[in-house]
Phi, psi and omega in degrees: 000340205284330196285350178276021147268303159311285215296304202306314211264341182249012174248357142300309169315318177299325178261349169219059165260357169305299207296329162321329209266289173019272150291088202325284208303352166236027185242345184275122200076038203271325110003291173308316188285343114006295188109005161333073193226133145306129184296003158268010171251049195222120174305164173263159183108160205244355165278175172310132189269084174263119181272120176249148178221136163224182196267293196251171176318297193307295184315335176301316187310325215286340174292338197307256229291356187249328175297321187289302176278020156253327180305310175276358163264338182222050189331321109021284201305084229278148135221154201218127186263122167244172177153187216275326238236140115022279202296302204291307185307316183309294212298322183295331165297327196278267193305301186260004168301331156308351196256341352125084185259334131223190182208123173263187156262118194277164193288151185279167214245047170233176223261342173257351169308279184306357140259010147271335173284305182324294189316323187273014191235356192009084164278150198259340184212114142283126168231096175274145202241116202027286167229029185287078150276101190262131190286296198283018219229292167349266172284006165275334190314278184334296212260037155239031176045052147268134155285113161297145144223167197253114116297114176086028183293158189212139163238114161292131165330272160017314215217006193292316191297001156286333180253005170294306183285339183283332190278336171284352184242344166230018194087164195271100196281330162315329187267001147258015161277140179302302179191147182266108137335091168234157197305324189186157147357295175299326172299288188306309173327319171304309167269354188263349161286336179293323180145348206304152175298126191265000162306330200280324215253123195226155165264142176218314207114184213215099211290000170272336175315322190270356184256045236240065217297178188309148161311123172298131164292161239276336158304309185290328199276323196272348191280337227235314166309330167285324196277002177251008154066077158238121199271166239252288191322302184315143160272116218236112152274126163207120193259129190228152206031067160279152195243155157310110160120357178275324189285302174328308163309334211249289195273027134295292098060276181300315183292348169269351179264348198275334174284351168270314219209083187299359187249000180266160193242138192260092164245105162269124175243100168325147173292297171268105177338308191299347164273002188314324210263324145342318179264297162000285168337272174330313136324271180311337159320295209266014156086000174290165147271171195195114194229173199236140176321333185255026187220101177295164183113310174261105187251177157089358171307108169338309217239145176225147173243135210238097176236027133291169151277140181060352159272034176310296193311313175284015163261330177302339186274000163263337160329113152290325183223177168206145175240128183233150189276203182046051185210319179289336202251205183235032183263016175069348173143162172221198177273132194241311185307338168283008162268308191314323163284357160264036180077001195274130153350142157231160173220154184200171204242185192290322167309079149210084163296315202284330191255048173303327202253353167293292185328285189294320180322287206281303182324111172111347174230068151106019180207123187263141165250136184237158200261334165199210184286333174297304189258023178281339201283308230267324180290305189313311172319295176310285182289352163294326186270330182237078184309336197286303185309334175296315195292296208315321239267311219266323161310304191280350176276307187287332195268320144001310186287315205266009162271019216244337203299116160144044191265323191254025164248359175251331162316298185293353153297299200302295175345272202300354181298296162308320162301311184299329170290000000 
């Protein structure tokens, strides 16, 4: 069963790798995504190798603190970080180059990509990330006497008869896992319906709780408040990881708030950085001024555009409020919990499939769901108006958050479990 997979997969490849070439954000690491590698992407050194992979930046993040506590548990050990995105390579070179021993373009899912990487990175641990299940990834990990594991695993309800029907037709990939993570209850139900080994299969919890960093100091906080030119005074709306199709909804929003309350100020941080000069655009539609995080200079705006890597979270702490994105559209949802752990109010629309267990922490303690741009204006308006009710909400978010913590100290048991075998 497993060649109707192999097969399927290179004769996909086959069919849209012009537009892969194409395309920057997937033309870019095309020799690694390959399975290429120089021995100077290869960490140095003679310890175990665990190769962690998330697909995108926020994912990478969401690995940091379960990465940082296996570097203290197992000192010894290399590690090296993959992924799909542009945005996920930066973060991981930028932000988590100290955590780290290298970072690649994880491998296209096809059968010489994926031995070939293996064979030049020999891991000792695999770690795949929520539903990154790459089948051919898998079994070259397995047949070079590697443990795969599943962290933060997660199955959309949604999506169970699809991966049902895909797994009769190409074999079950679960049951070459050491062992599945998974985020809740629910979760786990979900892979032991799939075929998962029911030994296999543990609730640990979900390692972005932990990955929620500190409130930035009061130096960090003023330079990054100068560069989006937000006066000390403003009342700050800030929509973070907008998705397409989102932003229109947002300055609707805002532009109906600006007649109570001419002084709030608008930061949209696109989810993918490459729409930044796109949403701008948009912006100058509705007649705003607008300026973008990464041109320093452009001050006196309504609107700010936050189109760097890794500073959201620490911008969520200039926020009066916050509206997160990917929840108007049908993209399930974005981490609604890194504003909520800097104290902050969080709101969010009706799509948030993927981030459920977010959902239930915050409704009612500090995270509102709202159904569309009318009423995100008409809730915002209500707390805008009410500062005391802005502190409670955003207190209660945070203390929320922080009762959410340990996921990845129970990971890095099962990690060192493995090394150790």
């Amino acid at each position: 069963m497993r060649f109707v997979y192999v097969l399927a997969s290179w004769v996909l490849f086959g069919a849209v790798w012009p537009l892969l070439w194409l395309m920057r954000k997937t033309r870019d690491g095309w020799r690694q995504r390959l399975g290429f590698l120089r021995p100077e992407e290869i960490p140095p050194g003679d310890g175990p190798l665990v190769w962690l992979h998330g697909a995108s930046a926020g994912d990478l993040l969401a690995l940091s603190p379960m990465i940082r506590k296996l570097r203290q548990r197992s000192p010894g050990t290399r590690v090296l970080l993959s992924t799909i995105t542009n945005t996920g390579i930066l973060m991981a070179r930028e932000r988590l180059r100290g955590d780290v021993d290298g970072a690649i373009y994880a491998p296209w899912d096809l059968l010489g990509s994926t031995r070939r990487a293996v064979q030049a990175l020999k891991p000792k641990v695999l770690v795949l990330e929520y539903t990154e299940i790459w089948p051919n990834l898998i079994h070259a990990a397995k047949a070079h006497g590697a443990q795969v594991v599943l962290t933060n695993g997660r199955f959309g309800e949604r999506r169970l008869g699809q991966y049902r029907a895909l797994f009769a037709l190409i074999g079950n990939p679960l049951r070459e896992l050491a062992a599945l993570l998974m985020r809740d209850e629910s979760e786990a139900e979900r892979a032991l319906k799939l075929g998962a080994p029911a030994g296999r299969v543990q609730v640990t919890g979900n390692t972005k709780f932990d990955a929620l960093i500190p409130p930035a100091d009061g130096g960090d906080l003023a330079e990054l408040r100068q560069a989006l030119a937000l006066p000390e005074t403003a009342r700050v709306l800030m929509a973070g990881s907008t998705h397409e199709g989102e932003e229109p909804l947002i300055l609707e929003a805002y532009v109906s708030l600006l007649q109570a309350y001419p002084d709030l100020r608008l930061v949209i941080a696109p989810r993918y950085l490459e729409r930044a000069e796109r949403v701008a655009a948009l912006v100058r539609e509705r007649g705003l001024s607008v300026g973008l995080r990464s041109r320093p200079g452009e001050v006196q705006a309504r609107v700010m555009i936050l189109d760097t890597i890794g500073e959201l979270a620490r911008a969520y702490r200039l926020a009066t409020l916050v509206f997160v994105g990917g929840s108007f559209t049908t993209r399930g949802g974005q981490n609604i919990l890194e504003p909520a752990a800097q104290g902050r109010p969080v709101l969010f629309g009706p799509h948030m499939e993927n981030f459920r267990d977010s959902v239930t922490a915050l409704l009612g303690r500090g995270g509102i769901q709202v159904k569309d741009a009318q009423q995100l204006a008409k809730v915002v308006g209500e707390l805008l108006s009410r500062p005391d009710q802005l502190q409670s909400l955003g207190s209660m978010a945070k203390a929320a958050v922080a009762q959410l913590a340990g996921a990845s100290d129970r990971n890095v048991d099962q990690l060192c479990r493995l090394l150790e075998a």
